[in-house]
N, C-alpha and C positions, 0 to 999 in steps of 0.2 A: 911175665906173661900170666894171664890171670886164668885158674883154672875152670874147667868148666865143674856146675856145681848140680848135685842130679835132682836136688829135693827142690831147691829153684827152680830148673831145669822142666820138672813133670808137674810139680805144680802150675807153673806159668799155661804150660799147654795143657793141663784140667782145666784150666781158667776159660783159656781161648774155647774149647769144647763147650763149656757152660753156657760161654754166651752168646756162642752157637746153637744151643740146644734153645734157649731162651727165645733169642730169634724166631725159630722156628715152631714153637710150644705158641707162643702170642699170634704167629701170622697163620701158620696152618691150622692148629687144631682149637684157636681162640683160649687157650687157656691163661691167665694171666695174675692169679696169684699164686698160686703153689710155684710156679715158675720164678717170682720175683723171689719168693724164699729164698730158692733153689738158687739162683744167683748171686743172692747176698752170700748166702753161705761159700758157694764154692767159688767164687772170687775172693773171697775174704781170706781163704787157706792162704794162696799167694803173696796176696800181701802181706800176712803177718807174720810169714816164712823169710818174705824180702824185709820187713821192718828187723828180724831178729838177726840182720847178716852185719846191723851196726847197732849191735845191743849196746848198750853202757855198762852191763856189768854181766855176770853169769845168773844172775837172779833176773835180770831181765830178759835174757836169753831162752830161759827156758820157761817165763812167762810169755813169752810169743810164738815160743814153738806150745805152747801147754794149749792156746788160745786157738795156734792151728788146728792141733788136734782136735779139739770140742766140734770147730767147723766141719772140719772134717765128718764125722761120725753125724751131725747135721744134715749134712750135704745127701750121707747115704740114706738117713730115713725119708727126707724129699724124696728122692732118686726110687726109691723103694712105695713110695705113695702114689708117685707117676705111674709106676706101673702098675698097680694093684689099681688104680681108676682107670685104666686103660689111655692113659695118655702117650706112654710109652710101651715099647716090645720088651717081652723082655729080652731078646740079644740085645737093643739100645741099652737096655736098666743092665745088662751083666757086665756090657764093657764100661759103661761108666762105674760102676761098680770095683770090679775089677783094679781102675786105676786110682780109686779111692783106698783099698785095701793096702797096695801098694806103697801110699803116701801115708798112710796110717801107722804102718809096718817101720817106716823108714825112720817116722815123726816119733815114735814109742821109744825109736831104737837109741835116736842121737837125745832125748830128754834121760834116759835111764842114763846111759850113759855118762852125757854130763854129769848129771846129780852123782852117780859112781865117783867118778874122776874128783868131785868139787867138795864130797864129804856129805851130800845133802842125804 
């Protein structure tokens, strides 16, 4: 039985969040670039978090968790530009924020880690 996996897991729903938020940044408040950033970045986390669960080696592994992170850290200076233009609240800008730190936090932990474990 396959277990469940949490960095997958919260990324995949920042994702869904994102483009939700995107959605909504384009239809209601007509904004429409800072939001595609915002997109690119914070779907991108996801996917290179799900590319890195059938890495080829451990060097590739923690190049797609390394790639996450950069997204990452991305995602929150968008998230941080929405608000400071007033596109966003900041309670909207702190809980996306928020799950950003989170995935950051988690993404820092399993790359150290590795590298520990691998001799890097």
């Amino acid at each position: 039985m396959k277990r469940d996996n949490i960095l997958v897991d919260k990324s995949f729903s920042f994702a869904v969040r994102i483009v939700n938020l995107y959605k909504y940044l384009c239809s209601d408040k007509k904004e429409f670039v800072l939001s595609k950033q915002l997109l690119r970045s914070g779907t991108s986390i996801g996917a290179n978090i799900s590319e890195s669960q059938d890495a080829q080696s451990t060097n590739d592994f923690i190049s797609k968790l390394s790639i996450a992170l950069k997204e990452a850290k991305e995602s929150k200076y968008w998230i941080e530009l929405l608000k400071e233009t007033e596109y966003l609240t900041k309670k909207e800008s702190d809980s996306l924020v928020n799950d950003l730190i989170e995935l950051i936090k988690l993404l820092v932990t399993i790359i150290k880690t590795t590298k520990d474990n691998n001799g890097k």
